[in-house]
Backbone as a ProteinNet text record, in pm:
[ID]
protein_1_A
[PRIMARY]
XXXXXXXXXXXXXXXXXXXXXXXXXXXXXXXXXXXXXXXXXXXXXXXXXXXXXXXXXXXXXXXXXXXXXXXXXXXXXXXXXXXXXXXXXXXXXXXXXXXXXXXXXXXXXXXXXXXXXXXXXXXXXXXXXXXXXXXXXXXXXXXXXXXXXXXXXXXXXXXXXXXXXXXXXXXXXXXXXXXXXXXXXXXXXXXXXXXXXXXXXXXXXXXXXXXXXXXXXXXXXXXXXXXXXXXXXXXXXXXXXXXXXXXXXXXXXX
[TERTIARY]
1329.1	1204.6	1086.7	976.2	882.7	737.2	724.7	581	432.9	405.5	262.7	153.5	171.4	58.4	17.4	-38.9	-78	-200.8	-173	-282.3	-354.7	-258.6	-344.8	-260.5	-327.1	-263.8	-295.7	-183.2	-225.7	-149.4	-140.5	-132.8	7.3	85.2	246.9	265.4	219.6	288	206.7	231.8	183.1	190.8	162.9	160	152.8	281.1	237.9	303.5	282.4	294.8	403.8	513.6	620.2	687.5	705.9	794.9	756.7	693.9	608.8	653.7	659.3	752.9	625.3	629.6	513.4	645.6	653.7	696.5	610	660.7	600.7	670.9	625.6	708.8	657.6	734.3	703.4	661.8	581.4	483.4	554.1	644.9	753.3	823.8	948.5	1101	1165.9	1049.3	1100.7	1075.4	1002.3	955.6	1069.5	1183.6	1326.5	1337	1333.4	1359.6	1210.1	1138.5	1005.2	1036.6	1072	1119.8	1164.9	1318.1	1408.6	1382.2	1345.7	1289.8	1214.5	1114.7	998.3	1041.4	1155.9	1266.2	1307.6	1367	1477.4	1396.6	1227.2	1152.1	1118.4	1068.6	1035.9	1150.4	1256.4	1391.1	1397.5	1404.3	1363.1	1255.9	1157.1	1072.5	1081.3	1118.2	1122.8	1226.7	1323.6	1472.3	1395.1	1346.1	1253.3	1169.6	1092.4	957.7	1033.1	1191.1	1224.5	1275.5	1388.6	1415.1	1311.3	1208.9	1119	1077.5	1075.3	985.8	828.7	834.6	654.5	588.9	471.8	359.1	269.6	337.6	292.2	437.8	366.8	482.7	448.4	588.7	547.5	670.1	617.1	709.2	866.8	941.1	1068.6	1094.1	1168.1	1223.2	1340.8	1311.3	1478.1	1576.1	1478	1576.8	1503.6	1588.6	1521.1	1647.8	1535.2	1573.7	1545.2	1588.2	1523.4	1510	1348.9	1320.3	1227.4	1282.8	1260.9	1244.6	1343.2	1372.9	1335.5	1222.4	1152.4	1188.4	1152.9	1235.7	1134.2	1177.2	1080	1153.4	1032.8	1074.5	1025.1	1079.4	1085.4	1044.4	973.6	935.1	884.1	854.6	801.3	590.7	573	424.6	338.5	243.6	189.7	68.2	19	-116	-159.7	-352.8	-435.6	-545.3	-634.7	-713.1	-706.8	-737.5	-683.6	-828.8	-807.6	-922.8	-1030.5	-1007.4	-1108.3	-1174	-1154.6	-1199.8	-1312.7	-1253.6	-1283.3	-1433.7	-1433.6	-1546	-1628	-1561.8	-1670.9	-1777.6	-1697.6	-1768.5	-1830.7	-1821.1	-1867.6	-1945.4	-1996.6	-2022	-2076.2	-2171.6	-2237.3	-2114.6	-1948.2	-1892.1	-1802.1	-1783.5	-1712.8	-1678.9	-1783.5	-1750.5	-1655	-1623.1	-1507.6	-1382.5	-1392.9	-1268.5	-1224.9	-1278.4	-1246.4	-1184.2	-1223.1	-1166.8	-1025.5	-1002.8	-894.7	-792.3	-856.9	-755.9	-688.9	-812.2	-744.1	-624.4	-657.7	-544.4	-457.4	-418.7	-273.9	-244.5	-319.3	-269.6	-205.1	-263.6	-244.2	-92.8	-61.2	46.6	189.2	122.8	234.5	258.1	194.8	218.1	263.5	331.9	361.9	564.7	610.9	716.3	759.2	883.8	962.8	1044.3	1054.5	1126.9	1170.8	1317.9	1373.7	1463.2	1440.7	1562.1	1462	1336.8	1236.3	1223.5	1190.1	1134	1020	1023	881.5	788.1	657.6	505.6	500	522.2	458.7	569.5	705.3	772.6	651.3	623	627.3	456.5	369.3	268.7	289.9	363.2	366.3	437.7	488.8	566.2	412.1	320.9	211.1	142.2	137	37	55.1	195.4	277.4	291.7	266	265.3	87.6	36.4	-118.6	-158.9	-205.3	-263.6	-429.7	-441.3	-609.5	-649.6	-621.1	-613.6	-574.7	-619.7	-532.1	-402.9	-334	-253.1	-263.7	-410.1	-483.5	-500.9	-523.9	-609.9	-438.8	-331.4	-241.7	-187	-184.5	-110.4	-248.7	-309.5	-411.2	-340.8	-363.8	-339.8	-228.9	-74	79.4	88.5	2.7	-4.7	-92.7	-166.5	-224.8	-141.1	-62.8	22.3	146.5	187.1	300.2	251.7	160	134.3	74.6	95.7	54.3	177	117.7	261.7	348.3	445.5	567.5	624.5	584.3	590.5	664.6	715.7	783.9	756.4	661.9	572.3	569.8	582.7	594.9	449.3	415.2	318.9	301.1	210	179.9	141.3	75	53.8	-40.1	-71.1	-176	-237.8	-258.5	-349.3	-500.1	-513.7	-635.8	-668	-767.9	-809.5	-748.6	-761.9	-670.9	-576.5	-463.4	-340	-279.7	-358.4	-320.8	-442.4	-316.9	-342.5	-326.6	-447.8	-447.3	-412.1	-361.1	-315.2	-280	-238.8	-175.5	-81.7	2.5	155.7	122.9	12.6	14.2	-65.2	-33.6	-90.2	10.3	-20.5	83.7	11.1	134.8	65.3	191.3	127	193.5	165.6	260.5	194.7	319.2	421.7	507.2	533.3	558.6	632.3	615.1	505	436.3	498.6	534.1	538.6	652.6	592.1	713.3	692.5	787.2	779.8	632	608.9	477.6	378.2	276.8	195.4	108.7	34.4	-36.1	-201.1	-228.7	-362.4	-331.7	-227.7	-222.1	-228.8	-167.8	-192.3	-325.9	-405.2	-570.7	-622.1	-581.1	-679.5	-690.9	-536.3	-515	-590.7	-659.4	-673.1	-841	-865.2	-1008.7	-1084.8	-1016.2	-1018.5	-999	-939.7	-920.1	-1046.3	-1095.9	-1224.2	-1327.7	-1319.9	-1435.6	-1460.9	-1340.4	-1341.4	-1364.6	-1378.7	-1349.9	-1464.2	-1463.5	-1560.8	-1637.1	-1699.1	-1749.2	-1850.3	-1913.9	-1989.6	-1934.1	-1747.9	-1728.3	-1635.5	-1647.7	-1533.3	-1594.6	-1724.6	-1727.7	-1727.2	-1749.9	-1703.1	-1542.6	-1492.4	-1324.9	-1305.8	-1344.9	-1240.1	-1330.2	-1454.8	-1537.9	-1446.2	-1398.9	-1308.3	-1205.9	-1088.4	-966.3	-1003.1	-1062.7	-1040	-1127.2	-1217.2	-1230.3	-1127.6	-1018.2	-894.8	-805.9	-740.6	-624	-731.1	-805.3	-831.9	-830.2	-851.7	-810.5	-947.3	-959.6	-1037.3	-1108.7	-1194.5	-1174.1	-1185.9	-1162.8	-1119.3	-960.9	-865.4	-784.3	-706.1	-756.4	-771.9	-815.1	-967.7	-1061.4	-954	-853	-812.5	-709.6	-641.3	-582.2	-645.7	-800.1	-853.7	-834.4	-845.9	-789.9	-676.5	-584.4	-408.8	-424.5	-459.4	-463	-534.3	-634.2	-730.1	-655.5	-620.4	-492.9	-397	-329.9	-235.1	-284	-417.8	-449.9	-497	-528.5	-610.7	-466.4	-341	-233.1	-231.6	-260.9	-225.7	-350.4	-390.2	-500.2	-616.1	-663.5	-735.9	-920	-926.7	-1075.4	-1187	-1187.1	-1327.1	-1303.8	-1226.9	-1201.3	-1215.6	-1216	-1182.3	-1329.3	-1410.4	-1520.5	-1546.5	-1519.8	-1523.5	-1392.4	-1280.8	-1126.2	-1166.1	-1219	-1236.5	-1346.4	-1438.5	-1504.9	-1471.4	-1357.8	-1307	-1218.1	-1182.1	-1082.4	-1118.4	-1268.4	-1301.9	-1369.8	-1346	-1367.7	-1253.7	-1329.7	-1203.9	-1183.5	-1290.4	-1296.1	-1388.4	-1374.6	-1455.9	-1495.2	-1636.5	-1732.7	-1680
25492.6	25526.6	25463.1	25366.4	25337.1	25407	25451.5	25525.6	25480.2	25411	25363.7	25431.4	25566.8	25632.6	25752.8	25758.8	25826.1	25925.7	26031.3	26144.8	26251.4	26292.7	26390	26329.2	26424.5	26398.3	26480.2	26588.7	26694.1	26688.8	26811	26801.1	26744.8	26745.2	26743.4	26662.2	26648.5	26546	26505.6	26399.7	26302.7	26357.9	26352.1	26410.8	26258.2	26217.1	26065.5	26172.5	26071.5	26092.8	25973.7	25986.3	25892.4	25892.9	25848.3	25902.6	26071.4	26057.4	26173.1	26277.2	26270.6	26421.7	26381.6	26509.3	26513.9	26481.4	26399	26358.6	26446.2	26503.6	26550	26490.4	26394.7	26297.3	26315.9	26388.6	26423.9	26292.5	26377.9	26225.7	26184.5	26276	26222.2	26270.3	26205.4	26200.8	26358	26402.9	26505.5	26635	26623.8	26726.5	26754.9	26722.4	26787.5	26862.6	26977	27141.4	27237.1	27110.5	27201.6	27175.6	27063.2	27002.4	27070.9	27078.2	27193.4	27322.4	27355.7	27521.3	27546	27445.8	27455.1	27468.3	27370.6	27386.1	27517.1	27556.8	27679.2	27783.2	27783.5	27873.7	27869.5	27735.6	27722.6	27732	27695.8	27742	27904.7	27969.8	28144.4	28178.5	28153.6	28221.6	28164.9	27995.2	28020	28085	28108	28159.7	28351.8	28386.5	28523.3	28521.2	28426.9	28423.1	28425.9	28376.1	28332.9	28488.1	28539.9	28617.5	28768.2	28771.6	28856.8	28811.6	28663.8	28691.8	28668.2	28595	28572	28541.3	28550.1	28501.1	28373.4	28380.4	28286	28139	28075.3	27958.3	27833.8	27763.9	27744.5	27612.8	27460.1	27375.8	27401.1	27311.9	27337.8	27209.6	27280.5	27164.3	27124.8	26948.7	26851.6	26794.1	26748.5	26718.3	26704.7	26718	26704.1	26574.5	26476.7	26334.9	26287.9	26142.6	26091.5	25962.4	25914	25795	25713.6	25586.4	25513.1	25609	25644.1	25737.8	25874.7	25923	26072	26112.6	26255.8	26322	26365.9	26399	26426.9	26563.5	26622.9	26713.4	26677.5	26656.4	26599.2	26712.7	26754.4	26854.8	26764.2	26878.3	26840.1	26850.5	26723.9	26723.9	26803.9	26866.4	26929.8	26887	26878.8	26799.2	26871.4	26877.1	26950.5	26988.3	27101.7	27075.8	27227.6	27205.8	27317.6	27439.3	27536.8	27618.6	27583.9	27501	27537.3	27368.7	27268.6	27193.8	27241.9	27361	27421.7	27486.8	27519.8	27632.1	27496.4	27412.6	27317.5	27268.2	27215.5	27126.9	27272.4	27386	27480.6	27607.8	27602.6	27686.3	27843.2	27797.4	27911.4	28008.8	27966.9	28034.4	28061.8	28057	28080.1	28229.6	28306.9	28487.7	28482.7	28432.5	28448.2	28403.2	28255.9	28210.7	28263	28323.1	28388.3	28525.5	28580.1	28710.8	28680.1	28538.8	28509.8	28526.3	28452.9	28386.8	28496.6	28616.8	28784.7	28800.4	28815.7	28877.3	28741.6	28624.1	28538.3	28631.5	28647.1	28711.5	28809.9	28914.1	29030.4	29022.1	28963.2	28952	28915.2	28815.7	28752.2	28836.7	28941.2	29037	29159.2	29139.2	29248	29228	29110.5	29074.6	29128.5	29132.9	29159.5	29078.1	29020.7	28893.8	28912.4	29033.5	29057.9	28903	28793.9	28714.8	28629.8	28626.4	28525.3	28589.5	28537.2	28547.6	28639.7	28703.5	28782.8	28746.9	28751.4	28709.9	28747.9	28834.7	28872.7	28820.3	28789.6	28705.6	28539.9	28524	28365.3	28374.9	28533.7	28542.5	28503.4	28579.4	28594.7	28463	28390.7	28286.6	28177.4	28168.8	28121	28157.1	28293.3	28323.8	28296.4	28290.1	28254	28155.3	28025.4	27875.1	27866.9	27937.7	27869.6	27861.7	27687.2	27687.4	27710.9	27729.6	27725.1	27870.2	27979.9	28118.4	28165	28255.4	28309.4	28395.1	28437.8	28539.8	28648.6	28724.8	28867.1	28873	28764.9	28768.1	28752	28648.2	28662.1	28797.1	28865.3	29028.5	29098.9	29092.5	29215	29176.4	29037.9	29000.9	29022.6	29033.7	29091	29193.3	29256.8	29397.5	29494.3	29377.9	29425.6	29433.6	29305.3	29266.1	29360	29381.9	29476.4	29594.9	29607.1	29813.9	29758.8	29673.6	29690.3	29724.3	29774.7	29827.7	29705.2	29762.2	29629.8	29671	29554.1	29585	29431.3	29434.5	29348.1	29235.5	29225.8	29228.9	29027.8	28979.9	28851.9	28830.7	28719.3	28670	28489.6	28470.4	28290.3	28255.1	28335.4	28245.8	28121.9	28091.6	27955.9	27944.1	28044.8	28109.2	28041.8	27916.9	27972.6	27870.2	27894.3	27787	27645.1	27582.2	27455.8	27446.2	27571.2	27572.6	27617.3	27666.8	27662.6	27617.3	27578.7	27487.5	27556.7	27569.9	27585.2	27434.4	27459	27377.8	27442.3	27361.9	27441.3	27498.9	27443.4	27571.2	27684.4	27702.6	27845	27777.2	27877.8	27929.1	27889.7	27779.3	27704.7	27745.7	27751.7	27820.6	27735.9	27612.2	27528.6	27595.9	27512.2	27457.2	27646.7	27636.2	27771.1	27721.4	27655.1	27597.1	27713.5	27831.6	27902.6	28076.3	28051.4	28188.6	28272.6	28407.7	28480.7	28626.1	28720.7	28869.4	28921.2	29035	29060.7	29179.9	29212.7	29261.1	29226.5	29275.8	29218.6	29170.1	29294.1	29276	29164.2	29111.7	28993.6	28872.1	28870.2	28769.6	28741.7	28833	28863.7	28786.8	28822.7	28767.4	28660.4	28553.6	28408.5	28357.6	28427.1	28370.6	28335.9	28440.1	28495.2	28413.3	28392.9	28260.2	28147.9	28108.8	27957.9	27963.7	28087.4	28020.7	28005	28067.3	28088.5	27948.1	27889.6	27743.2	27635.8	27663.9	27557.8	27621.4	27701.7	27748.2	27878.9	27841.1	27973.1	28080.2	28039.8	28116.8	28217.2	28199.9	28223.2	28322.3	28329.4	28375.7	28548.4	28607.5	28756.5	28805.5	28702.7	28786.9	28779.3	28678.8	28753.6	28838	28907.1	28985.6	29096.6	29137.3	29229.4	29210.5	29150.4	29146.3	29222.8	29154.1	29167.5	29350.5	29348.9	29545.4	29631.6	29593.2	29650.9	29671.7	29563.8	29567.5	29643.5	29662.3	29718.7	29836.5	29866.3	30015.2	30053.1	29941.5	29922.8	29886.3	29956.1	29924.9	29797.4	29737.4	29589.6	29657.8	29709.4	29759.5	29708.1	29764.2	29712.1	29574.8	29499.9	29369.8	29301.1	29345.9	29314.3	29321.6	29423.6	29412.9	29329.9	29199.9	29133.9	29022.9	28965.8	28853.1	28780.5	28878.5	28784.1	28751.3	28809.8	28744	28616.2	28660.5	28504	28408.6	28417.4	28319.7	28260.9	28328.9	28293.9	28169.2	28255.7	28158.2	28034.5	28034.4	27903.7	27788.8	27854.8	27806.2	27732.7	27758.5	27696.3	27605	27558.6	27392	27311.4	27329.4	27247	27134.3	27164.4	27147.2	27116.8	27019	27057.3	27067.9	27043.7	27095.3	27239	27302.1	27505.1	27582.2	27498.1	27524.8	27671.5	27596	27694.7	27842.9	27816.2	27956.9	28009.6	27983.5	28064.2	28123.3	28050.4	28099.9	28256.3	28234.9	28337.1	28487	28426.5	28554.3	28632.5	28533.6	28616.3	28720.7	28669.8	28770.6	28927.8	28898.9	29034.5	29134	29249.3	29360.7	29433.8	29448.5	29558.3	29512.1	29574.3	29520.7	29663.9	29685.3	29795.4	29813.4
18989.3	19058.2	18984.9	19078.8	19022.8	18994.5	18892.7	18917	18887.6	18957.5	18967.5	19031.3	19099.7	19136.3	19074.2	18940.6	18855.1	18927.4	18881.8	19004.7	18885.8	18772.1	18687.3	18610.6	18459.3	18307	18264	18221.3	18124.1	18010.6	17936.3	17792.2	17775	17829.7	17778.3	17897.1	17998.8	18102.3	18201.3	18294.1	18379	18518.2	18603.7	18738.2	18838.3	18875.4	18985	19146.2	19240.4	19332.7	19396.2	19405.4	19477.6	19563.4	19669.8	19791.7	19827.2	19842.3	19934.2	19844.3	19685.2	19597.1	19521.3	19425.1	19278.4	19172.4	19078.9	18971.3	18837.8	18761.3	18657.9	18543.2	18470.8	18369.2	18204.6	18099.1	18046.8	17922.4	17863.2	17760.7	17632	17615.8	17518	17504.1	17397	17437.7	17387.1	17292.7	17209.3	17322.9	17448	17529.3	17612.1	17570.7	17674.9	17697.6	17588.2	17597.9	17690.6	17693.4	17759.1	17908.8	17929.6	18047.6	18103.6	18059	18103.9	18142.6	18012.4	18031.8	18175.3	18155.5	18248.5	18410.6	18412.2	18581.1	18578.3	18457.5	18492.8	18574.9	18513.8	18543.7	18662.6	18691.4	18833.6	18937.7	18915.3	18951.2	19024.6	18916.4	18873.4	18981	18976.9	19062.2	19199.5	19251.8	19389.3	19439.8	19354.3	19421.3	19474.7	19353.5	19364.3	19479.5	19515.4	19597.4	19706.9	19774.1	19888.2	19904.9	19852.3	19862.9	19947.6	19859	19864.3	20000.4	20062.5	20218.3	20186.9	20081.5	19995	20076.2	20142.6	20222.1	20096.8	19944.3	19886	19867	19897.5	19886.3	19772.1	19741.5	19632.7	19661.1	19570.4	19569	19570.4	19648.1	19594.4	19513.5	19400.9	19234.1	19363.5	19355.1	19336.4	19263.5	19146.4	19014.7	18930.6	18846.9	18664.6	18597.9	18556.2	18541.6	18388.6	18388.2	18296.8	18349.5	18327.7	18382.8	18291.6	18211	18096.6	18010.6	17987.6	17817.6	17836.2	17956.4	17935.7	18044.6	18003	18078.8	18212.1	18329.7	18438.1	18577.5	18576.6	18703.5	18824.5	18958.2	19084.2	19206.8	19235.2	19330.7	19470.3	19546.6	19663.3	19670.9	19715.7	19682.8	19855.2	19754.3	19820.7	19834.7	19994.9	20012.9	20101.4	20020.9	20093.4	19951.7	19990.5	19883.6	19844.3	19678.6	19574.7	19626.8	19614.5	19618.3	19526.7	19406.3	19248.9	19350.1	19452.4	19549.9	19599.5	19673.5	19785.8	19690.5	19634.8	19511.5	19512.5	19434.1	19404.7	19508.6	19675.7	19758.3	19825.6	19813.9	19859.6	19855.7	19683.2	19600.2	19636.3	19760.3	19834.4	19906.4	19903.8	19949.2	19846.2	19681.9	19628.9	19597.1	19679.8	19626.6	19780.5	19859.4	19960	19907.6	19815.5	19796.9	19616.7	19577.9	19464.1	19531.6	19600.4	19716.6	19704.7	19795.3	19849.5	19703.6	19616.3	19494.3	19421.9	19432.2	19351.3	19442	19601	19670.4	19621.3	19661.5	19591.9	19449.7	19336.6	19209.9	19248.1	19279.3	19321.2	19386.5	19508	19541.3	19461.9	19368.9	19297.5	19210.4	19129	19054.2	19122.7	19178.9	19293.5	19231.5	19217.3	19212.5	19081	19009.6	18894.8	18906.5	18783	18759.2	18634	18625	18477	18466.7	18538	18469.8	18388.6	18394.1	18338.5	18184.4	18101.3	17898.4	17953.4	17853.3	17817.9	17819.4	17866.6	17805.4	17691.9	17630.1	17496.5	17395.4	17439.5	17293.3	17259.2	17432.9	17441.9	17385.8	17366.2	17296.9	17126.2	17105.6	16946.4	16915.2	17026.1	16895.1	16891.5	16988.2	16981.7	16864.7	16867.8	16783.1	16618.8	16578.6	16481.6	16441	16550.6	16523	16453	16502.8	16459.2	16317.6	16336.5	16153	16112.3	16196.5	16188.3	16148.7	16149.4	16104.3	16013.7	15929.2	15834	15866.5	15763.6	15765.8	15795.5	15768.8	15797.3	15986.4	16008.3	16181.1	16240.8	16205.5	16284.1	16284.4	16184.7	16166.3	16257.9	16241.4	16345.8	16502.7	16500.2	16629.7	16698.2	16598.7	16612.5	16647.3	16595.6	16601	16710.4	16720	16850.4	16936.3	16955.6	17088	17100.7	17011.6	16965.4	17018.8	17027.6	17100.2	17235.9	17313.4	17420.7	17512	17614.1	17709.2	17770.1	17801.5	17817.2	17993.4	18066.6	18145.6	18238.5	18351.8	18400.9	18544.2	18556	18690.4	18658.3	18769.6	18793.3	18740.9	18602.1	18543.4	18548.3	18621.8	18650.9	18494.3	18474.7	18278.8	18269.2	18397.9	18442.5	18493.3	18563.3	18718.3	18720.1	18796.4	18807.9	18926.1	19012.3	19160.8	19162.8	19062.1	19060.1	19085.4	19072	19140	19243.6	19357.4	19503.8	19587.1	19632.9	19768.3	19872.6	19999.3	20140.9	20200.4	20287	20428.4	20532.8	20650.7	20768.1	20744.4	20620.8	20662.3	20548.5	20530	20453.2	20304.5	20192.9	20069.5	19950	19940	19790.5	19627.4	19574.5	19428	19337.2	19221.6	19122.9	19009.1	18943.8	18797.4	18720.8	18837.3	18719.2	18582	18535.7	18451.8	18304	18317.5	18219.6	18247.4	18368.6	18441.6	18381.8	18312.6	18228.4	18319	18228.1	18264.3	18192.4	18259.4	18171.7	18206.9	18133.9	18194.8	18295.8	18438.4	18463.4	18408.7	18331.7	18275.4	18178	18088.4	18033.8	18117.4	18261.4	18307.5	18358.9	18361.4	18459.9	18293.2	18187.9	18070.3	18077.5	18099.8	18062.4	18178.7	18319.2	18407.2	18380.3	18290.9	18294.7	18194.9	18114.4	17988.4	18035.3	18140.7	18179.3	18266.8	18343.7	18399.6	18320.4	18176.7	18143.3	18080	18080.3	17991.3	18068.2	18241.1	18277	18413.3	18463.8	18545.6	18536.4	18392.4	18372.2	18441.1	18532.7	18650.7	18735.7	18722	18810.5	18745.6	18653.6	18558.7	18545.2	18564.5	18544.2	18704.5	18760.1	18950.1	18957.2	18928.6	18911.3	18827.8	18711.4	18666.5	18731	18781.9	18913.2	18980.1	19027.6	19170.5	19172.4	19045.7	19018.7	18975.4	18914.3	18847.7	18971.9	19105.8	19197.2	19276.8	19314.5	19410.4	19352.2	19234.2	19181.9	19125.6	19132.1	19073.2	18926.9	18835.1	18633.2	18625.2	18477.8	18425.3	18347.3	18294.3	18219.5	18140.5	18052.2	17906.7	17898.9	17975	17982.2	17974.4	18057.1	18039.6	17921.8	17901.4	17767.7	17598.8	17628	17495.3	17486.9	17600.3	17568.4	17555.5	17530.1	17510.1	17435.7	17311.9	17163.6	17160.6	17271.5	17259	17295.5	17416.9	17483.7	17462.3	17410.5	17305.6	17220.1	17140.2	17032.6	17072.6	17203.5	17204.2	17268	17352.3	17396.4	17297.1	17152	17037.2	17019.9	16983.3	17006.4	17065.7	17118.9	17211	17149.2	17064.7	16955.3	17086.3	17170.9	17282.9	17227.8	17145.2	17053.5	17146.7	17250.3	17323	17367.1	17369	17422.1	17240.1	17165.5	16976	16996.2	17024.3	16963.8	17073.5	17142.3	17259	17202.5	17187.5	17141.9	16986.8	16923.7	16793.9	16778.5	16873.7	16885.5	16936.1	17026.4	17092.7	17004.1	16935.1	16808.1	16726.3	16707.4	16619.5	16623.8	16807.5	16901	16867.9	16788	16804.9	16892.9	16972	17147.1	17197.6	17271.4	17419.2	17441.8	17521.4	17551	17694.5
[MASK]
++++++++++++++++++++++++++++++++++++++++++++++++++++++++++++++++++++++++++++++++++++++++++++++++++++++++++++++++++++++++++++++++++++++++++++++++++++++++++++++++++++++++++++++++++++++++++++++++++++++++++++++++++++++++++++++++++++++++++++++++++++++++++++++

């Protein structure tokens, strides 16, 4: 397969577009086991999503390859425009399509998915890799994570407008490759932190949104910030460095 139509680039892999499929081609040779993993998961949850009768739909995986030495996952490409699009060319309507985006969460956390890893192992081994911290902040931070409730509820781990897509045949939601068992208020944090890093305006009317629909408090939520800060400080990302570092040193939230 030739891939010459390069479409995104993120941290660990390439996104082309070939024969009407999304190619996700990983950026090096040593990224096998992420590769893999990353199918089994996406594997895992559409087999879950079909079953269930999901009103959310989601690529189907074709193969997991290797093409010039690296390794790559083969899905079906999805065309149309992402909601975090839709916000942008539309801004005056983004308190409708942030609406929409809680109810997709909302739904998807509706599911249990005991065959998927934990969020909170796949927290702490994050939080455990980091060199930029001392020894004192990773143990508060273990320990934080360690008393939070353990719970089993289908977690995207990536959530945020960039990853679904409207079109005519419905409500597409990418990018599983992250998606564990979990709490939901852990997954509302990682969602709440990726806007704040990337669309921060929009980032205190969702978690208003998200704790008006489900009836929770943001306290709740609020005390998994520093987890997930943590572990995003993990992927060594130097323009998010100085907002993650700050949140760390939040012990509660009001």
């Amino acid at each position: 397969m030739e891939l010459t139509n390069l479409l995104y680039s993120k941290e660990l892999y390439d996104i082309y577009e070939a024969d009407g499929k999304a190619v996700y081609l990983y950026k090096d040779e040593k990224y096998k086991e992420k590769c893999l993993y990353a199918a089994l998961t996406h594997a895992r949850v559409e087999t879950t999503l079909n079953e269930y009768s999901s009103d959310i739909k989601m690529p189907i995986l074709h193969e997991v390859s290797l093409i010039d030495g690296k390794w790559a996952i083969t899905m079906d490409w999805i065309s149309g425009k992402t909601l975090g699009m839709l916000i942008d060319e539309n801004p005056d309507k983004a308190d409708i399509y942030i609406d929409k985006f809680v109810d997709i969460q909302c739904e998807i956390q509706q599911r249990y998915m005991p065959l998927l890893s934990k969020l909170k192992d796949k927290l702490a081994r994050q939080i455990k890799a980091l060199n930029g911290i001392d020894e004192i902040k990773k143990y508060e931070l273990l320990t934080r994570l360690d008393s939070m409730p353990k719970h089993s509820k289908l977690c995207h781990n990536n959530l945020d407008p960039d990853c679904v897509i409207l079109n005519d045949n419905g409500t597409y939601v990418l990018n599983w490759g992250s998606a564990r068992q979990g709490n939901a208020s852990a997954d509302v944090a990682k969602t709440y932190l990726l806007l704040s890093l990337r669309r921060p305006k929009l980032a205190d009317m969702y978690l208003d949104k998200y704790c008006t629909k489900v009836g929770t408090a943001k306290h709740y939520i609020q005390q998994w910030l520093p987890i997930v800060a943590a572990a995003q400080l993990e992927k060594g990302i130097e323009e998010e460095k100085d907002l993650l570092m700050r949140w760390l040193d939040v012990v509660d939230y009001s």
